[in-house]
PQR file of N, CA, C, O and H, with PARSE charges and radii, in Angstrom:
ATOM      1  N   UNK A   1      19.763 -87.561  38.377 -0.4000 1.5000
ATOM      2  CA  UNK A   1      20.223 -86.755  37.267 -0.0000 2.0000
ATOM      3  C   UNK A   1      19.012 -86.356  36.421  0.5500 1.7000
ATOM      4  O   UNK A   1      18.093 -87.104  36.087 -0.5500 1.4000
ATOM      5  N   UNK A   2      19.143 -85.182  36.156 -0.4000 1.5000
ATOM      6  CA  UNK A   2      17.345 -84.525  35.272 -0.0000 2.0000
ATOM      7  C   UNK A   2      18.226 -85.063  33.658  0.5500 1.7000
ATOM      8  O   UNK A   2      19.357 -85.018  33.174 -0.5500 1.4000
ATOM      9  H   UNK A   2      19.889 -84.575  36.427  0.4000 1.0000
ATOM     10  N   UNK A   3      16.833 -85.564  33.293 -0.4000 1.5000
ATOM     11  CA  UNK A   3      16.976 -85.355  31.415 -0.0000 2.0000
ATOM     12  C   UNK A   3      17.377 -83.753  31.091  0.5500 1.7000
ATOM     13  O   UNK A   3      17.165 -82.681  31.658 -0.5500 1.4000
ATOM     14  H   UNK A   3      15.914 -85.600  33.685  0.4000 1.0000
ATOM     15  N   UNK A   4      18.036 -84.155  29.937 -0.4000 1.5000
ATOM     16  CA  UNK A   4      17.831 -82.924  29.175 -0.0000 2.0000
ATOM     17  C   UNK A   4      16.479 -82.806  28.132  0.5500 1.7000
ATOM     18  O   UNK A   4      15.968 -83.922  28.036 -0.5500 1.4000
ATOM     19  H   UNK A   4      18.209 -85.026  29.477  0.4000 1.0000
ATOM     20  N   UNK A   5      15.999 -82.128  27.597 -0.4000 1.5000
ATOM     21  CA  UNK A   5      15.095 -81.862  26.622 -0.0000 2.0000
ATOM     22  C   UNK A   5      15.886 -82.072  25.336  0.5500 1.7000
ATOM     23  O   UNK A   5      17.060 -81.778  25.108 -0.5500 1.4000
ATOM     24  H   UNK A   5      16.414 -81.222  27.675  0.4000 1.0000
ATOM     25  N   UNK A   6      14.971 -82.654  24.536 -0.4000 1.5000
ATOM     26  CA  UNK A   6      15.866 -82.788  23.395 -0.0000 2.0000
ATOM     27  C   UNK A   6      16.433 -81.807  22.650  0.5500 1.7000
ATOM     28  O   UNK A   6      17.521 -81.842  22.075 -0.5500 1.4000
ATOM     29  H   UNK A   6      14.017 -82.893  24.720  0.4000 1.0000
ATOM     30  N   UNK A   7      15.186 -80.431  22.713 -0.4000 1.5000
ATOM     31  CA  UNK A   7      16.062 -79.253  22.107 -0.0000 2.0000
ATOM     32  C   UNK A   7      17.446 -78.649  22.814  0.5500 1.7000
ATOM     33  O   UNK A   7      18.004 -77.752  22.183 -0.5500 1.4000
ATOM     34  H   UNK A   7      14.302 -80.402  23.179  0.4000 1.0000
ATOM     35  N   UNK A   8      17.870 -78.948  23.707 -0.4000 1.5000
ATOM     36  CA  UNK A   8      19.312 -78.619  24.189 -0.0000 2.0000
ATOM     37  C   UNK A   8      20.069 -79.680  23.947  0.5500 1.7000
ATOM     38  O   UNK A   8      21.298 -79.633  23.985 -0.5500 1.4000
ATOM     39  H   UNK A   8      17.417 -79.677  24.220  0.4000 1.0000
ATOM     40  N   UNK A   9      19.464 -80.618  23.704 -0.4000 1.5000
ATOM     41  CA  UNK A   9      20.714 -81.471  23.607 -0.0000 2.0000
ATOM     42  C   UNK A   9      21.946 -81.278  22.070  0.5500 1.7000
ATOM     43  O   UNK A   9      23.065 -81.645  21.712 -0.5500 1.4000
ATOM     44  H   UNK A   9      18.465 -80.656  23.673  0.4000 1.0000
ATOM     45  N   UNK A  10      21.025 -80.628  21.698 -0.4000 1.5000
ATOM     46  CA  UNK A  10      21.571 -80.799  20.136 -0.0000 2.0000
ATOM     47  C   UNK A  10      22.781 -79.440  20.100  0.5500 1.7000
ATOM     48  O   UNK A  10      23.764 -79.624  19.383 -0.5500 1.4000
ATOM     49  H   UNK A  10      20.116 -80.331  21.989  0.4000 1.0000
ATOM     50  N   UNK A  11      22.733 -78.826  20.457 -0.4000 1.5000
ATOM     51  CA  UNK A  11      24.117 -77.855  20.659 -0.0000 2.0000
ATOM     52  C   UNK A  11      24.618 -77.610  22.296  0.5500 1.7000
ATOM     53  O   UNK A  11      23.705 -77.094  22.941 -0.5500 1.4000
ATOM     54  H   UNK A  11      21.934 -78.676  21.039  0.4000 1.0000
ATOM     55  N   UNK A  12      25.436 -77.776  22.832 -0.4000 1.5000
ATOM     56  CA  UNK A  12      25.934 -77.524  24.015 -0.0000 2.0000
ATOM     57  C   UNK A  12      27.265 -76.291  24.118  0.5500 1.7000
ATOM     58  O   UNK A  12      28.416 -76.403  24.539 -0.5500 1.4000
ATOM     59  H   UNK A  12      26.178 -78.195  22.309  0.4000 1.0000
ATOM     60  N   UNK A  13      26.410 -74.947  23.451 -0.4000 1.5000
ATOM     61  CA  UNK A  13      27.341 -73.419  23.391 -0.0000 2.0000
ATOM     62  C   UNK A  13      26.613 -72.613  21.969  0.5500 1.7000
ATOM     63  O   UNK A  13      25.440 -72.365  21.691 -0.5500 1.4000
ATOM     64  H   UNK A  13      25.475 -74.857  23.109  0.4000 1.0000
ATOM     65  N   UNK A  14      27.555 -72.425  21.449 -0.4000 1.5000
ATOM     66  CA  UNK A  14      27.118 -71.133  20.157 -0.0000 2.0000
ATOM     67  C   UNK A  14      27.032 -71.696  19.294  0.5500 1.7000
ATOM     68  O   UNK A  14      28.033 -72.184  18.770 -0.5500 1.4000
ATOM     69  H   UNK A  14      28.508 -72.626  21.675  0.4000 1.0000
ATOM     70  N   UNK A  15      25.505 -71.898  18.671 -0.4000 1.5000
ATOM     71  CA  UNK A  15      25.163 -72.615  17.670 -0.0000 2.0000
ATOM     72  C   UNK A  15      25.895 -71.531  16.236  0.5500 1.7000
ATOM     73  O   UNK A  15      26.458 -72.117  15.311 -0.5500 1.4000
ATOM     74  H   UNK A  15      24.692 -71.501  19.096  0.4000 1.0000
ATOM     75  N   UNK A  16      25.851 -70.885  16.232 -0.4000 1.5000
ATOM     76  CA  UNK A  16      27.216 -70.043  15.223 -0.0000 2.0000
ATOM     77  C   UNK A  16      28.617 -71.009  15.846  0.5500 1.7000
ATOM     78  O   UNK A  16      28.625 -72.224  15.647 -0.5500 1.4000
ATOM     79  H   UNK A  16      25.394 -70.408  16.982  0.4000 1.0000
ATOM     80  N   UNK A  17      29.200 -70.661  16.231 -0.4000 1.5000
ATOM     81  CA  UNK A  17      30.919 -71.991  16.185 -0.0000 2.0000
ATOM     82  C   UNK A  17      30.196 -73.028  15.842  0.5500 1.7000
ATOM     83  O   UNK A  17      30.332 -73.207  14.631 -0.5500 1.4000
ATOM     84  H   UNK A  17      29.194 -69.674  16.392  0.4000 1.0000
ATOM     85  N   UNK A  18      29.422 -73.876  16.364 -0.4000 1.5000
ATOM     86  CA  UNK A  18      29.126 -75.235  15.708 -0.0000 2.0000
ATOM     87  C   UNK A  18      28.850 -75.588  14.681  0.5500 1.7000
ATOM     88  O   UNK A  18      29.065 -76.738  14.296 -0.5500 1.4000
ATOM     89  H   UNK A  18      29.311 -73.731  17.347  0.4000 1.0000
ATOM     90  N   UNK A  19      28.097 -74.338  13.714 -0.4000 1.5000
ATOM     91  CA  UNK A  19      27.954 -74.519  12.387 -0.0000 2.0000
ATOM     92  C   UNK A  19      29.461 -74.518  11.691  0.5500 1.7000
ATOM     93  O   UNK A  19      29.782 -75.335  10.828 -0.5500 1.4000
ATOM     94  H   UNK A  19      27.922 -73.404  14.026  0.4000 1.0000
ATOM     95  N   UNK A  20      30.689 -73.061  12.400 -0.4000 1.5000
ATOM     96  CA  UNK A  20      31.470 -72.954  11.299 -0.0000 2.0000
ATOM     97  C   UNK A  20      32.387 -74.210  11.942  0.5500 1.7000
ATOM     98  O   UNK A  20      33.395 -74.393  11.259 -0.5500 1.4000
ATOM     99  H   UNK A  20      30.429 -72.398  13.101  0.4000 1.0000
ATOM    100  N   UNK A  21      32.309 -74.859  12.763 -0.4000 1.5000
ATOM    101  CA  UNK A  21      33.316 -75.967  13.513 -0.0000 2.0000
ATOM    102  C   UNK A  21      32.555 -77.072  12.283  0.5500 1.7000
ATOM    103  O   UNK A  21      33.121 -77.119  11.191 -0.5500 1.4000
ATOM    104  H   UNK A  21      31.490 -74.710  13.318  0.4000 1.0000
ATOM    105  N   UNK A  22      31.577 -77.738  12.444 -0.4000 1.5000
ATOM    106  CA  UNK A  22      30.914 -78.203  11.478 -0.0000 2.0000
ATOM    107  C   UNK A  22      31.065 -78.037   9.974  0.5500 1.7000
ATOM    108  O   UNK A  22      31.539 -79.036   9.433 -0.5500 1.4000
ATOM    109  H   UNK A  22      31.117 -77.699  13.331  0.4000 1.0000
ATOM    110  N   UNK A  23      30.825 -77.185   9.298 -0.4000 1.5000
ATOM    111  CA  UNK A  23      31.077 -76.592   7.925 -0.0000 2.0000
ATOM    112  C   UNK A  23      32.644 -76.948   7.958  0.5500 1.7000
ATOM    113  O   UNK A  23      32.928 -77.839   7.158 -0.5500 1.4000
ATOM    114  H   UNK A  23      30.440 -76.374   9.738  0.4000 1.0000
ATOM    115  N   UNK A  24      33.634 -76.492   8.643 -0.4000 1.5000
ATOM    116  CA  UNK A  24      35.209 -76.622   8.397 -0.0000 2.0000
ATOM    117  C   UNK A  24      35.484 -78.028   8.022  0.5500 1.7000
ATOM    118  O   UNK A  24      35.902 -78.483   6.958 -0.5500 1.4000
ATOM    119  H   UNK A  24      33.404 -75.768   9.294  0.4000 1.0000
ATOM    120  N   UNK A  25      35.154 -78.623   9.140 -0.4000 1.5000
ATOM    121  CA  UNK A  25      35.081 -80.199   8.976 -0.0000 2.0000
ATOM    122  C   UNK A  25      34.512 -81.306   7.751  0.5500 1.7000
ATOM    123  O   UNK A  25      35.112 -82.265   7.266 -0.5500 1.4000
ATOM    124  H   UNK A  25      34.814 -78.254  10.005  0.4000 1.0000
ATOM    125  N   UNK A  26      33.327 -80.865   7.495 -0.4000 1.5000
ATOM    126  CA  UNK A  26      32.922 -81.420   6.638 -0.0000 2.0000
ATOM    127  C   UNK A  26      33.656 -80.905   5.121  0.5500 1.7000
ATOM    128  O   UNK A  26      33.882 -81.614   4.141 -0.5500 1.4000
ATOM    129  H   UNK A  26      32.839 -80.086   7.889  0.4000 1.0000
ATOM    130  N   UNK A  27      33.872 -79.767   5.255 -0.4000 1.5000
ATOM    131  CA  UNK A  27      34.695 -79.479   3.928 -0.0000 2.0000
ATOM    132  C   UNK A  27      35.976 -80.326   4.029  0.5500 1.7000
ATOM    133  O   UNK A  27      36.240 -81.057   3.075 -0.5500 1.4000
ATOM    134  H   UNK A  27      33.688 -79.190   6.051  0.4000 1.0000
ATOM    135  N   UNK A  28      36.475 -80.308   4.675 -0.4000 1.5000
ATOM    136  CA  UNK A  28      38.252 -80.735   4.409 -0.0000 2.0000
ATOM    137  C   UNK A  28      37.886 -82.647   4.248  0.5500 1.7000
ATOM    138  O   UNK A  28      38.818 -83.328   3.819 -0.5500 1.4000
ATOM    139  H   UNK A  28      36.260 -79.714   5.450  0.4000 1.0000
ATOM    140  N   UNK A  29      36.826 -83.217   4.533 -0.4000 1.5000
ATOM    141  CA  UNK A  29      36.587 -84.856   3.974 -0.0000 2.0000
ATOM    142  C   UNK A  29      36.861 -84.969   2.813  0.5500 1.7000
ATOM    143  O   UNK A  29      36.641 -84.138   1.932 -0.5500 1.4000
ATOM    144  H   UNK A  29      36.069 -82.663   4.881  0.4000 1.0000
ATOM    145  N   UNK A  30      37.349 -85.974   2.708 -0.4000 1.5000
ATOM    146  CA  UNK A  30      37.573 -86.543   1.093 -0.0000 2.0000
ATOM    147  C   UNK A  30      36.114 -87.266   0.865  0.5500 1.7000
ATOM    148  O   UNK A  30      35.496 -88.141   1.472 -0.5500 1.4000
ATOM    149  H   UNK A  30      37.528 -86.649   3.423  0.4000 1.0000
ATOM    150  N   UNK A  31      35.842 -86.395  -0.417 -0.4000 1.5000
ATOM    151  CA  UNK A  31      34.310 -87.016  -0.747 -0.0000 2.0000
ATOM    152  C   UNK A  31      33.689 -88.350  -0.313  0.5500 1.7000
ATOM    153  O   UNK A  31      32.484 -88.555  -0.168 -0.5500 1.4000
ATOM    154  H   UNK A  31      36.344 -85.684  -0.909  0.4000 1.0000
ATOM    155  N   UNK A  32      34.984 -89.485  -0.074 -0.4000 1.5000
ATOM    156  CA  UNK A  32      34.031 -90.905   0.450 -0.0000 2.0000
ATOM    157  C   UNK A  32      33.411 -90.744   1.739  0.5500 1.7000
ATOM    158  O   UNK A  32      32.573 -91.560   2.123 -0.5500 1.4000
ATOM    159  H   UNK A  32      35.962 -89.318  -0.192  0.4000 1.0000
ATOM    160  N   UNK A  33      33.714 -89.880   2.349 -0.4000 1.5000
ATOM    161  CA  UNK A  33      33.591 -89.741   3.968 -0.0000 2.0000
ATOM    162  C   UNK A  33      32.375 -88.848   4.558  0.5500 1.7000
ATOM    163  O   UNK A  33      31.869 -88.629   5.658 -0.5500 1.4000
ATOM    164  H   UNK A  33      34.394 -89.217   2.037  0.4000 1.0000
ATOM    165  N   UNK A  34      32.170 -88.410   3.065 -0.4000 1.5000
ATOM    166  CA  UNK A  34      30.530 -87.229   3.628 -0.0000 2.0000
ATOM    167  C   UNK A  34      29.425 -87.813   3.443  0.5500 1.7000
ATOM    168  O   UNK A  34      28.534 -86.972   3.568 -0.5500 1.4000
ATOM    169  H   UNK A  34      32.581 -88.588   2.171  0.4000 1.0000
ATOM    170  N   UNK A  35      28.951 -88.962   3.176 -0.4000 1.5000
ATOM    171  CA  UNK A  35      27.591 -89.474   3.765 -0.0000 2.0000
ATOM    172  C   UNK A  35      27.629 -90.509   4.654  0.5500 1.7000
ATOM    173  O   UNK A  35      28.510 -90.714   5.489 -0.5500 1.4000
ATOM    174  H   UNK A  35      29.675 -89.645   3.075  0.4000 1.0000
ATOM    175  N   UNK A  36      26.463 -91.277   4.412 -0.4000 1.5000
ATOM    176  CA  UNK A  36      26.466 -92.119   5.538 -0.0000 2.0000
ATOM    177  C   UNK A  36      25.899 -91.340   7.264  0.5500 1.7000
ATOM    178  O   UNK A  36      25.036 -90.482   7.453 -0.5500 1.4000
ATOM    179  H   UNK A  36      25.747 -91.110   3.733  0.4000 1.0000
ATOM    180  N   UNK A  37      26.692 -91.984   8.167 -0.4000 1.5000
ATOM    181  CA  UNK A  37      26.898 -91.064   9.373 -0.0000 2.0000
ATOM    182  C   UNK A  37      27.232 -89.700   9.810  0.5500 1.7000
ATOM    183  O   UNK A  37      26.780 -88.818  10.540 -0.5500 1.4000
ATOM    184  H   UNK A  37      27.392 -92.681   8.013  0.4000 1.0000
ATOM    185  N   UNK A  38      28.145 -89.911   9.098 -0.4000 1.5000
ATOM    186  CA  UNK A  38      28.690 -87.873   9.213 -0.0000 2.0000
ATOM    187  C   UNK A  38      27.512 -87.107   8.205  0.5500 1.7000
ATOM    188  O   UNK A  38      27.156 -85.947   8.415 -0.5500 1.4000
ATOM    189  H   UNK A  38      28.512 -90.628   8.505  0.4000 1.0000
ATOM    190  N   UNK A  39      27.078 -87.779   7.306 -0.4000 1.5000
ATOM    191  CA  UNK A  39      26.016 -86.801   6.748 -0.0000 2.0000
ATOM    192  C   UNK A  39      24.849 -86.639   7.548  0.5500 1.7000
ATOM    193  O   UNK A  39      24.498 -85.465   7.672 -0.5500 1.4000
ATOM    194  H   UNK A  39      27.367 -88.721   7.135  0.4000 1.0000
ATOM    195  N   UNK A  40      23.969 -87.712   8.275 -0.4000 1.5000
ATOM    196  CA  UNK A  40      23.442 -87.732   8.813 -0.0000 2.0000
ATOM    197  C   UNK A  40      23.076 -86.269  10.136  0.5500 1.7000
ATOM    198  O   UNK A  40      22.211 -85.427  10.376 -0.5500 1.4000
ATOM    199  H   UNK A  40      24.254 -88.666   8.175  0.4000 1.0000
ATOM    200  N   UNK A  41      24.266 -86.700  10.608 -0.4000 1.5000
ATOM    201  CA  UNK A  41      24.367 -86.084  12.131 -0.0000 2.0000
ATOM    202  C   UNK A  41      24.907 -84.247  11.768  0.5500 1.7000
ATOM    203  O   UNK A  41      24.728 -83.319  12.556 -0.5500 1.4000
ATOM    204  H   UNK A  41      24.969 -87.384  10.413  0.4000 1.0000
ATOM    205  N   UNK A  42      25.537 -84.136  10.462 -0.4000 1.5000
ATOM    206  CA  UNK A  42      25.829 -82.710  10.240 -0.0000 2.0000
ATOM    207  C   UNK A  42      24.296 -82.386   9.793  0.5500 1.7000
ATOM    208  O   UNK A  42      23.802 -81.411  10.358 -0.5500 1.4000
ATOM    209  H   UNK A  42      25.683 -84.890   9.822  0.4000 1.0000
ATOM    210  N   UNK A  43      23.153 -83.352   8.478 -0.4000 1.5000
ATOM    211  CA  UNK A  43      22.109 -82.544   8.626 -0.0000 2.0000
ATOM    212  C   UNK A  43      21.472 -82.209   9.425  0.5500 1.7000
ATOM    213  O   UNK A  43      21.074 -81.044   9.419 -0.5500 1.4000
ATOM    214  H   UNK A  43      23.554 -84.144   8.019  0.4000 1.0000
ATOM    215  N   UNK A  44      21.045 -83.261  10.635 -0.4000 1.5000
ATOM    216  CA  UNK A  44      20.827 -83.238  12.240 -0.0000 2.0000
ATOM    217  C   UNK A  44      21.360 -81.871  13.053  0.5500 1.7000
ATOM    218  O   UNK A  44      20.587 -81.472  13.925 -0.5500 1.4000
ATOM    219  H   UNK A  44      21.369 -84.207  10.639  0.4000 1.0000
ATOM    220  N   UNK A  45      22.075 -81.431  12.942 -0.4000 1.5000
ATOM    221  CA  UNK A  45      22.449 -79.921  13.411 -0.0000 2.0000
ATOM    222  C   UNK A  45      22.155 -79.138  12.541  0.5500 1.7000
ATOM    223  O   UNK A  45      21.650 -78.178  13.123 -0.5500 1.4000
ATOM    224  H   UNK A  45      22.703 -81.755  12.234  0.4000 1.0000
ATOM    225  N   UNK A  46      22.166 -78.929  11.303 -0.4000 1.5000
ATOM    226  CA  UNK A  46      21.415 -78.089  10.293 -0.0000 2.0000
ATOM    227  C   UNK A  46      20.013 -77.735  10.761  0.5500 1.7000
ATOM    228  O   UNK A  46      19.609 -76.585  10.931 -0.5500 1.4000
ATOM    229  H   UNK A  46      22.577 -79.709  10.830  0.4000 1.0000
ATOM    230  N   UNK A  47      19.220 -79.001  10.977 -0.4000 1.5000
ATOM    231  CA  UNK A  47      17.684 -78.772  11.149 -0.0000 2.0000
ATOM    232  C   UNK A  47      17.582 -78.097  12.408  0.5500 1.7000
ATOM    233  O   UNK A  47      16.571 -77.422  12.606 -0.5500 1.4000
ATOM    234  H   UNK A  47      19.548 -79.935  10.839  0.4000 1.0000
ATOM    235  N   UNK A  48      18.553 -78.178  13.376 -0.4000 1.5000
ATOM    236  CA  UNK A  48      18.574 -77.390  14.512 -0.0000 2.0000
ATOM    237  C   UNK A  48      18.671 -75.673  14.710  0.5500 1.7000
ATOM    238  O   UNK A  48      18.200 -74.844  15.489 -0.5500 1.4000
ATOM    239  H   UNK A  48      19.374 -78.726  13.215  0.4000 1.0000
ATOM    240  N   UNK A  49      19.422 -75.672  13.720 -0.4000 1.5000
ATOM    241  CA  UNK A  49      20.011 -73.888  13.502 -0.0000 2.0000
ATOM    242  C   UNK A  49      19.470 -73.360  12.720  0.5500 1.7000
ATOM    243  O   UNK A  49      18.982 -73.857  11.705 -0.5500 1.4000
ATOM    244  H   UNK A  49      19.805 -76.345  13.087  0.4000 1.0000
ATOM    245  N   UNK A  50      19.451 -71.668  13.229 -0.4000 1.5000
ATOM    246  CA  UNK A  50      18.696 -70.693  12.319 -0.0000 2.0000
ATOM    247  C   UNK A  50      19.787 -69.890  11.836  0.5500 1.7000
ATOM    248  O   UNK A  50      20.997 -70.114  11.809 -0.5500 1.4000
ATOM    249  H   UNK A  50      19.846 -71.265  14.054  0.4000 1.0000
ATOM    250  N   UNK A  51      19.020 -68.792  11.416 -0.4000 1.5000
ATOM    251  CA  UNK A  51      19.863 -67.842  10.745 -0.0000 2.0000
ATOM    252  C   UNK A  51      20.808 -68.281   9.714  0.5500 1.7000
ATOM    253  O   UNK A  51      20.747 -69.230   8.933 -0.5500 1.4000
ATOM    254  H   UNK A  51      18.037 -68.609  11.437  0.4000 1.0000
ATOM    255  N   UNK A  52      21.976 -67.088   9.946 -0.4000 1.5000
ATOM    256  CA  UNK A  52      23.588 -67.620   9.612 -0.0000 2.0000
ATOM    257  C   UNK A  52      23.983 -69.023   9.675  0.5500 1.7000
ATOM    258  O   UNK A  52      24.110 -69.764   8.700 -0.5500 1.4000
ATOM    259  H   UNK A  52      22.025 -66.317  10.580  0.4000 1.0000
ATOM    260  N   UNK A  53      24.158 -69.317  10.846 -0.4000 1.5000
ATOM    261  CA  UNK A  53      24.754 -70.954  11.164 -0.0000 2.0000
ATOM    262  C   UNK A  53      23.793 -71.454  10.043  0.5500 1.7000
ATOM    263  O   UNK A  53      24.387 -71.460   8.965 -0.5500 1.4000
ATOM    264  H   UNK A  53      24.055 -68.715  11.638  0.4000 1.0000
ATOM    265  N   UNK A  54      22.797 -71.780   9.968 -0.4000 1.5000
ATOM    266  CA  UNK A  54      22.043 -72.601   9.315 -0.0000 2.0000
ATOM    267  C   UNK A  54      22.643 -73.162   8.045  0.5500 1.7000
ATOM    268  O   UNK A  54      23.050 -74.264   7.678 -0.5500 1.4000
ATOM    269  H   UNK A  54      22.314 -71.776  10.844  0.4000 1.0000
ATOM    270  N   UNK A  55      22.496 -71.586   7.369 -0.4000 1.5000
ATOM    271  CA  UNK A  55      22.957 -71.168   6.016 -0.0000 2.0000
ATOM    272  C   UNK A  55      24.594 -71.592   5.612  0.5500 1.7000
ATOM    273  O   UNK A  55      25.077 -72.180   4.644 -0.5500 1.4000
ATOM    274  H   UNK A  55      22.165 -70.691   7.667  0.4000 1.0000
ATOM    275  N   UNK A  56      25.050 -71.125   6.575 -0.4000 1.5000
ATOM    276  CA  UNK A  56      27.112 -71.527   6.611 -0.0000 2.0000
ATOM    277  C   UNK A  56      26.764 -72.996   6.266  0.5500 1.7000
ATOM    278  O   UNK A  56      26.899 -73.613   5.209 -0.5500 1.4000
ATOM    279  H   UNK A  56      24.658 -70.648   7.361  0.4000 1.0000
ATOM    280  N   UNK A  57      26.231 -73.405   7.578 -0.4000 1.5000
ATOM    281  CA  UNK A  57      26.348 -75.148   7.407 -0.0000 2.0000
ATOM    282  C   UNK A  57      25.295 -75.731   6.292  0.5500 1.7000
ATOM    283  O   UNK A  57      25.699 -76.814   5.868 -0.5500 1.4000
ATOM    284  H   UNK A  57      26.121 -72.904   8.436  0.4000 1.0000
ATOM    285  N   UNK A  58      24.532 -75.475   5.927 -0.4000 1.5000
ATOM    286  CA  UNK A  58      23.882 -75.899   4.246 -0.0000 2.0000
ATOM    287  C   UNK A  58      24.341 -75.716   3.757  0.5500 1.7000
ATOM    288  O   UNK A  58      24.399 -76.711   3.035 -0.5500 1.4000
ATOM    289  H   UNK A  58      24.204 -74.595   6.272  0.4000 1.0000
ATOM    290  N   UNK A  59      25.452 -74.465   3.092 -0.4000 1.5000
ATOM    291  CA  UNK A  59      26.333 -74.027   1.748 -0.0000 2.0000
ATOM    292  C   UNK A  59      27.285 -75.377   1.894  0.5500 1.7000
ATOM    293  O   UNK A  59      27.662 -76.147   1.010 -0.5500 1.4000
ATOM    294  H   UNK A  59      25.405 -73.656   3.678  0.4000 1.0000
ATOM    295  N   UNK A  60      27.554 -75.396   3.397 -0.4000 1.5000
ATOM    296  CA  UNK A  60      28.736 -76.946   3.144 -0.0000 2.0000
ATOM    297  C   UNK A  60      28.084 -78.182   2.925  0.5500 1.7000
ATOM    298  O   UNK A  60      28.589 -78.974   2.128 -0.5500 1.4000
ATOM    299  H   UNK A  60      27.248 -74.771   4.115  0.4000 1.0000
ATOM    300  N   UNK A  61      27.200 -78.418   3.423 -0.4000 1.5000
ATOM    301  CA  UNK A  61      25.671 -79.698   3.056 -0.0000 2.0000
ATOM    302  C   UNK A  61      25.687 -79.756   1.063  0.5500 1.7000
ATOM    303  O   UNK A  61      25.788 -80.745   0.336 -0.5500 1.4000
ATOM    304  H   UNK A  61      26.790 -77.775   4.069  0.4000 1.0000
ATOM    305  N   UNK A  62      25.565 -78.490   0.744 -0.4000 1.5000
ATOM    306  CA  UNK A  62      25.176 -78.919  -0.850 -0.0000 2.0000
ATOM    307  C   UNK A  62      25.801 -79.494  -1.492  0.5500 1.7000
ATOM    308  O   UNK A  62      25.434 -79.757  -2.638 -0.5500 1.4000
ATOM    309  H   UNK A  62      25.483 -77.687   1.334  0.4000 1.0000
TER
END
């Protein structure tokens, strides 16, 4: 089985849906539930994405 590279590993399709799949999600948490782990791994895809996605998913990050 080949590795993946780490830069693919981090989205597997349209880094646009993953931001707004991402962003949806993290909005509808009840505030105890957005750090920790889930904060972690949503900034973790942030640092991954450009553009739009980026931006969608930081407006929900702030």
């Amino acid at each position: 089985m080949r590795s993946r590279s780490r830069s693919s590993r981090h989205i597997d399709g349209d880094p646009g849906a993953a931001a707004e799949m991402a962003a949806a999600v993290y909005d509808r948490l009840p505030a105890a539930y957005r750090g920790g782990l889930v904060y972690s791994r949503a900034k973790l895809l942030h640092r991954h994405l450009t553009s739009a996605p980026r931006r969608l998913l930081g407006d929900a990050l702030a």
